[in-house]
N, C-alpha and C positions, 0 to 999 in steps of 0.2 A: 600257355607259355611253352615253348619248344625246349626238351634239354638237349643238348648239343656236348659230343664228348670234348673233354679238357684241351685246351691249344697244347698242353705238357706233349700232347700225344700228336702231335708235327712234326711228317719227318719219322716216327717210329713204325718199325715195320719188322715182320717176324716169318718172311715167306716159305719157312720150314714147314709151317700150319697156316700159311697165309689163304689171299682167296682163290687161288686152283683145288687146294682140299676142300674148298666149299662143291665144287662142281663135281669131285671124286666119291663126296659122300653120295650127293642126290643121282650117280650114277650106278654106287651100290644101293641106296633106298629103290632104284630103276632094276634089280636081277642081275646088274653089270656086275662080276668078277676086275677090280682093280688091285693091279701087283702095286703093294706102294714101296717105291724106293726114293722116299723124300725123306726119311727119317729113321733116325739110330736105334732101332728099339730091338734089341736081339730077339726077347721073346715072342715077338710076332715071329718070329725065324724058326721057332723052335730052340732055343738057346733055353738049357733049363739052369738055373740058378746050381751054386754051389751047396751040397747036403748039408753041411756043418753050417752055414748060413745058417740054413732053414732052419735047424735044430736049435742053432742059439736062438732067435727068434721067438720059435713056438715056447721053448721052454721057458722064457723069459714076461710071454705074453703074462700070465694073470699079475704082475706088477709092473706091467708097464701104461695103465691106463691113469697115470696120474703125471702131473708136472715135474720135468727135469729141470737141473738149474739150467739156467737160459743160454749157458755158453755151450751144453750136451753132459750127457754123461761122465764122471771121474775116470773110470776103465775103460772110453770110448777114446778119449781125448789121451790118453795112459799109451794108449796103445799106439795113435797119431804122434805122438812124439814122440815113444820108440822104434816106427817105421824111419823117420827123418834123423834120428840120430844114427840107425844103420845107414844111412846114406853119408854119412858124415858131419852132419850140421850137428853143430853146436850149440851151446847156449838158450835152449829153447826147454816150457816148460810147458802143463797144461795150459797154464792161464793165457797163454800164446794160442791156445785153439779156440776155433769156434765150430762146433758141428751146425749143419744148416740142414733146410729141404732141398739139397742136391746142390750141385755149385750155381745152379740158377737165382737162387735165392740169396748164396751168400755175393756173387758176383753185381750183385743188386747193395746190398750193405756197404762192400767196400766202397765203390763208387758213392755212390748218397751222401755217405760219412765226409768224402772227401771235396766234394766239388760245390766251389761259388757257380750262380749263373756266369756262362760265357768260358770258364773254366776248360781246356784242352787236356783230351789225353791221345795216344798215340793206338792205335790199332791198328792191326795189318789188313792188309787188301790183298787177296779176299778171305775175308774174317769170318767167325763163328757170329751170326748175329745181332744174339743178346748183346753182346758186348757195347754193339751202335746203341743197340735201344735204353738198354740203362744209363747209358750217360747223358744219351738225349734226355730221357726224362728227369735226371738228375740237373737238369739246365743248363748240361755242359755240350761240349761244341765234342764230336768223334772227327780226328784226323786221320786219315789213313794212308798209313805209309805200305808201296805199292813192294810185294812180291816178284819176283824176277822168276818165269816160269823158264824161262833159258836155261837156269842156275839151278832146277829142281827145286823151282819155287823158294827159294832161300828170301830172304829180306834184302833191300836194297839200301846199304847202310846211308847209302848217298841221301838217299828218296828221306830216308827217316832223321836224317839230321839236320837237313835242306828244312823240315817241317817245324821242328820244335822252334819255339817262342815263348814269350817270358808268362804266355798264361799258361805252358805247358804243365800239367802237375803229374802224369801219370804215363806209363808204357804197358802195354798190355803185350804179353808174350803168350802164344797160346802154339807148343810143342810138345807132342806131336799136330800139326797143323790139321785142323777141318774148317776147311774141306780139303785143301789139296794132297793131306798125307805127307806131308815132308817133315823129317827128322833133325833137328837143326844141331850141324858139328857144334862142338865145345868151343872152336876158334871162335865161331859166329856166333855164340851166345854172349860169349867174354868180351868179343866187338861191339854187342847191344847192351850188355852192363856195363862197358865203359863209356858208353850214350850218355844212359841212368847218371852214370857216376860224376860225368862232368857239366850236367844239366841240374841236379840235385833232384831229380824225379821218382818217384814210386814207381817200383817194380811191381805188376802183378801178371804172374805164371799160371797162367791157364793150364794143367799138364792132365787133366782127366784118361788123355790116352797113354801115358807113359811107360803100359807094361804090353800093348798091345802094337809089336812091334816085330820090322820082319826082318828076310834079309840077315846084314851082318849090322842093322841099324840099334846106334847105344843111344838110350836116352839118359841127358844132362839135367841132373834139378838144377835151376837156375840158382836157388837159395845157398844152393853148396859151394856155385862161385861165387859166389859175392857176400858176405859175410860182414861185405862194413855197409851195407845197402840195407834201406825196410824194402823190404820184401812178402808180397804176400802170396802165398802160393795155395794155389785149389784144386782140391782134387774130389775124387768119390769113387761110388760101389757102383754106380748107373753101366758103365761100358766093362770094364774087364772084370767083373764079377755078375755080370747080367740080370741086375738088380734094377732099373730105370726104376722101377713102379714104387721101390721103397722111398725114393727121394731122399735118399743118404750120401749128404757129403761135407767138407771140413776144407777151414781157411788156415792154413800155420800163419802164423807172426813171427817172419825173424830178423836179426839185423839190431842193427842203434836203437835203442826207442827212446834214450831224453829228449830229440827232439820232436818226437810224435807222440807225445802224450795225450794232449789235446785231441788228437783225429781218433789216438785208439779208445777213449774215452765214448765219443761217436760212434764206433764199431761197435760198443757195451750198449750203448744208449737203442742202439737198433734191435741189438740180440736181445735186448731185453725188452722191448716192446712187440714182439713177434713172441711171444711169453716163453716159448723155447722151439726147438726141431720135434719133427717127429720121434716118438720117443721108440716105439718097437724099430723102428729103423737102424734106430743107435746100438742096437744090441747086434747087428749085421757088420758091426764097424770093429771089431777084436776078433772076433775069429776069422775075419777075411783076411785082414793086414798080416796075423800073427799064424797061418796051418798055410796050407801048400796053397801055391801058387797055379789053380785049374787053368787058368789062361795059356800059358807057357805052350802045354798041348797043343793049343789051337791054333797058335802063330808058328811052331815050327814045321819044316817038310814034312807035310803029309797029313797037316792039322789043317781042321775046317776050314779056318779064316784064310789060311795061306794060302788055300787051294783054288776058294773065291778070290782075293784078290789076285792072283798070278791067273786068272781065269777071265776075268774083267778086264783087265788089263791089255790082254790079248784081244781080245775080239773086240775094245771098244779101235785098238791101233787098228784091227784092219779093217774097218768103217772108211771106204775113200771119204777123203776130206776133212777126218777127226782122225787126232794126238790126243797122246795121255801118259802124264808124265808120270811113272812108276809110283805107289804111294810108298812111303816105305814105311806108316805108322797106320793107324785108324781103321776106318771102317768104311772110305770113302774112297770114288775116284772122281776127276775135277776135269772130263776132257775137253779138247776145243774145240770147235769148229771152225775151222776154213775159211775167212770172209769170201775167200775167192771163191770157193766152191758150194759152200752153203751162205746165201745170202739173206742173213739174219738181221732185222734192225728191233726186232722186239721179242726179246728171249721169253717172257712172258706169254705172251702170244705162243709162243714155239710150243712151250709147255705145254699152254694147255689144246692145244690143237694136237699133239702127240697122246694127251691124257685121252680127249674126246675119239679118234682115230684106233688108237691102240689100246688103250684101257690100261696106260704103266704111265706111272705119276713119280715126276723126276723134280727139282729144283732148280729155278736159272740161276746164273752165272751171277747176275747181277743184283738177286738174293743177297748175297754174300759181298756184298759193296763191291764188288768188281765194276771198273768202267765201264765196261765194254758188254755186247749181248754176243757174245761168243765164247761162253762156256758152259754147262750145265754141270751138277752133280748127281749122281747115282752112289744109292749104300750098298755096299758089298756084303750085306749077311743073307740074302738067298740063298740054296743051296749049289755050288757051280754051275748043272746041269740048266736050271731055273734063270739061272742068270746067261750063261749063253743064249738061249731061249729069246730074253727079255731083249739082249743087245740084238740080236739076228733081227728082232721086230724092231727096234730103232733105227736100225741101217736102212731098212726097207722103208720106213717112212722117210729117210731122209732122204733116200736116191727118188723121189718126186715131189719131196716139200718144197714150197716155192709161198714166198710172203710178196 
């Protein structure tokens, strides 16, 4: 008998770790030196964790090797809703959190809890994702409403209202944007929770990058406008406290809840069959929220991340034939290629023929639901110099790539 994997899995795809990192590995098993800028991982960068992290952690280890209640920690979750009430939200208490293994995992719960097969929810193009793939496996249908890179990648309220239909159930917002970096004003947030509001839809706020920001760019909780909305919003330790490996991170609950009892009951049903989060993680989650703010450093004039992005930025714009539209959040830049001048009809291809050639493993466009095979992403946590480096060897394959 042949086992064959689940039809669930039609249609799901996760090109971040797709099959080009198969070719990148067995090129480092080969002696090959591979720069990967396919994925977010600061500590491959050199990014070291915050000290008082570490110390909550370690100190906390010899009682952390037994089961937490399933929603995370009391003082974890203590602490998540007194980040959000300094934001302004109201009304919210522990029992409104759920800590997870990273937003991957709770980003997975929400969705499941909520969706019949055939079931719509709204994603932007081009999206983080996970976001396609748990819905798809959740039996629901991903519709993606199209970003406007004209506009600094803004949403296209038109595109996204055009979409919605009555099996619509959910809007997915994920600002600061990955891949493209875009920060989304207050006005345009307020435009997209008045979508939510008059469609009767869940809101879930992807905001993981929200402190990781440049420029004179503010980031908006969505949960803060909208207050008569369920709302679910995701965040963690993985990107602005340089933590990926702990898999620490938390869903708030806010908004109405008489009439989402029922679905939040679902969200119990889940956390509690995943018996609970990692639990030494959870001790990473109060003293990061609640002592200084290390990131802050890095994104202003003259801090690491700024220096790479404002570094990236430049050298990918002077690549003839490739734009890049300024990130003003994240850890990523989203540029384009030229149909006219680079003639690309399979980004994948492009990929990995750049990866095999040059030995720098990048992500297409189309990864990231993008229609079209004329964009690619690069992460900006190299060191500047590194990443000049890396684009100078991109230009030069592209001034004689030809498909």
């Amino acid at each position: 008998m042949e086992f064959r994997q689940s039809s669930k899995l039609a249609g799901v795809s996760y090109e971040i770790r797709g099959p080009v990192m198969e070719h990148a590995n067995e090129l480092e098993r080969a002696g090959h030196s591979v720069l990967r800028l396919n994925i977010g991982n600061p500590a491959a960068f050199g990014f070291e964790a915050p000290e008082e992290i570490l110390q909550d952690i370690i100190r906390n280890l010899p009682g952390a090797h037994g089961y937490s209640d399933s929603r995370g920690l009391l003082p974890a979750r203590r602490a998540v809703v007194q980040h959000y009430q300094n934001l302004g939200l109201a009304d919210i208490d522990v029992d409104d959190v759920f800590l997870g293994n990273g937003v991957s995992e709770l980003a997975s719960m929400a969705v499941q809890a909520l969706l019949d097969d055939g079931d719509e929810v709204l994603i932007p193009a081009p999206d983080f994702p996970l976001w396609t793939a748990v819905t798809t496996l959740a039996g629901g249908k991903a519709v993606h409403y199209l970003c406007d890179e004209d506009a600094g990648w803004l949403p296209d309220l038109a595109d996204m209202a055009a979409k919605i239909t009555s099996r619509t159930r959910a809007v997915v917002i994920i600002n600061p944007n990955n891949p493209t970096g875009a920060v989304y004003p207050r006005e345009m947030l307020e435009a997209m929770l008045d979508l939510a509001r008059r469609h009767h839809l869940l809101v879930i706020a992807d905001e993981i990058y929200d402190k990781i920001l440049y420029d004179d760019a503010v980031h908006h909780c969505a949960a803060t406008l909208a207050p008569d909305l369920l709302c679910l919003t995701l965040n963690g330790l993985s990107k602005a406290y340089r933590v990926a490996g702990f898999r620490s991170g938390w869903l708030l609950v806010s908004g109405p809840r008489q009439h989402a009892e029922n679905y939040l009951e679902g969200l119990a049903t889940l956390a509690a069959t995943r018996l609970c989060p990692n639990v030494p993680g959870q001790y990473a989650v109060q003293a990061a929220l609640g002592g200084r703010q290390s990131i802050t450093d890095l994104v202003l004039p003259g801090g690491r991340l700024r220096e790479q992005r404002d570094r990236a930025w430049q050298r990918l714009n002077e690549i003839p034939g490739v734009s890049c539209v300024k990130p003003q959040g994240g850890l990523y830049a989203f540029p384009r290629l030229d149909p006219a001048v680079h003639k690309i009809h399979d980004d994948e291809r492009f990929v990995l023929d750049l990866l095999m050639r040059e030995k720098i493993q990048v992500v297409q466009g189309t990864g990231f639901n993008w229609p079209r095979p004329d964009h690619f992403r690069i992460v900006t946590l190299p060191r500047a110099d590194d990443l000049d480096a890396a684009i100078t060897r991109i230009g030069r394959f592209l001034t004689g790539y030809r498909q």
